[in-house]
N, C-alpha and C positions, 0 to 999 in steps of 0.2 A: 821684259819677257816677250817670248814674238807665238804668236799663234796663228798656223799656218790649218786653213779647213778647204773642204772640199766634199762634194755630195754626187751622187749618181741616183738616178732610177731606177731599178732591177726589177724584169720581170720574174721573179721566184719568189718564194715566202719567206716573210722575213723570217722565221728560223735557217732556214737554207744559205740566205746570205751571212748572219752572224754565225754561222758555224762557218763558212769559211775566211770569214774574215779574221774570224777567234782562233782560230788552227794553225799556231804559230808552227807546226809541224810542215806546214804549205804555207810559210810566208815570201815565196819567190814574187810574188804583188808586190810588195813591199821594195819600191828601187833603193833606196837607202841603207837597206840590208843587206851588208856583206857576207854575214855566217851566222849560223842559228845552230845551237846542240844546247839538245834537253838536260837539264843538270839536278834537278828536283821538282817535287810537288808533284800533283798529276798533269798528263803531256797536255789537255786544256781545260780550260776552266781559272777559277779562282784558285790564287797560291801555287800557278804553273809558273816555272823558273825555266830561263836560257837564257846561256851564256851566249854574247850578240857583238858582233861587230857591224857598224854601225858607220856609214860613209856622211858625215856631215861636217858643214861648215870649215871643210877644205880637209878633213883632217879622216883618217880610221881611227873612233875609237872603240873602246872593248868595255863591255860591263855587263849586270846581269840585268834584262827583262823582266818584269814579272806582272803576272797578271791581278790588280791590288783591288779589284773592282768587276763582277760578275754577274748581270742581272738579264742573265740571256731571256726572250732572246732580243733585249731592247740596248741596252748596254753594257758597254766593257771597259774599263782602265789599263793601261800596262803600263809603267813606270820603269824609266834606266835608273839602276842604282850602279853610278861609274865614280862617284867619289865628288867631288867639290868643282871641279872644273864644268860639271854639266848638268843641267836637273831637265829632262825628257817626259811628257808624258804622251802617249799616244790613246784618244778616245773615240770609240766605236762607237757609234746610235745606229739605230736600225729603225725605223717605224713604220708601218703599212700602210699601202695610199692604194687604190685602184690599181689590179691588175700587177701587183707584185709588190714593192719595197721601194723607199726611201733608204739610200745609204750613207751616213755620212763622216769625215774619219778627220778627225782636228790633231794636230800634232803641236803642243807647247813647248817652248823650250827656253830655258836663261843661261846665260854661260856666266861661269864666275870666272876667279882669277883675275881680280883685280881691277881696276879702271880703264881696261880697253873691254871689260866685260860687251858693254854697252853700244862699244862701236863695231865690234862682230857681232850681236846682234841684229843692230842694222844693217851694214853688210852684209849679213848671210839671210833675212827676210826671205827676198826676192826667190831664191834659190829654196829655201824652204817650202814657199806657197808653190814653187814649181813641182819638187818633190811628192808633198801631198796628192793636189792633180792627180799626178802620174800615176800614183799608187792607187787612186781611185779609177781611174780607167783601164790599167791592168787589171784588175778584179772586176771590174764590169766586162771586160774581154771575155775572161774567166769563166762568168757568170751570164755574159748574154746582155742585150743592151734593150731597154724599153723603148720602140721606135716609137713618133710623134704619130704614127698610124695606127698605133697598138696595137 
């Protein structure tokens, strides 16, 4: 399994940042996501669904999102349910520090499909923990950044 994290500072409250980090409706932050359409449940929260195209480990794949996991406004779970070849989870923490929000957004993943599961895995790490980052500083772009002067 590879676990790809990363964290920002946010001057906002931390409800303000979990709500847009939870608003799969506004996931253009999200570089890995190719397409996002609501398909059930409500648009966010717990037991929100969308169907997701999903740019990783060299490949587009397609499955549905959903949000398995709700404890706004601290944490969130969203889980790819894409079938046997990929088990995805993406986890939001939020927690408050001086002068706005701790953010921070881990993304899991194991590829199945047999005995080179392991060596894309490895393989695709590197590129994963790149991914995350990125996602974490578009949404700090987003959201405004905590300078070292405060």
């Amino acid at each position: 399994m590879v676990e790809a994290r990363a964290d920002v500072t946010l001057p906002v409250p931390p409800a303000e940042a979990f709500a847009a980090a939870t608003d799969l409706r506004h996931a253009d932050w999200l570089p890995a996501v190719r397409g996002l359409r609501h398909i059930g449940g409500p648009e966010v929260g717990l037991d929100a669904q969308y169907e997701v195209e999903v740019g990783i480990i060299g490949r587009n794949l397609h499955g549905v999102l959903i949000c398995t996991e709700s404890a706004a406004p601290t944490r969130a779970v969203f889980s790819l349910e894409q079938g046997r070849r990929l088990d995805l989870s993406i986890i939001i923490q939020v927690r408050a520090v001086r002068g706005g929000c701790k953010l921070e957004v881990t993304a899991k993943y194991a590829v199945g499909g047999g005995p080179f599961g392991g060596a894309v895995e490895k393989a695709s790490a590197g590129a994963a923990r790149h991914e995350v980052a990125r996602a974490v500083e578009n949404l700090a772009a987003r959201l405004g950044r905590k300078s070292l002067a405060g």
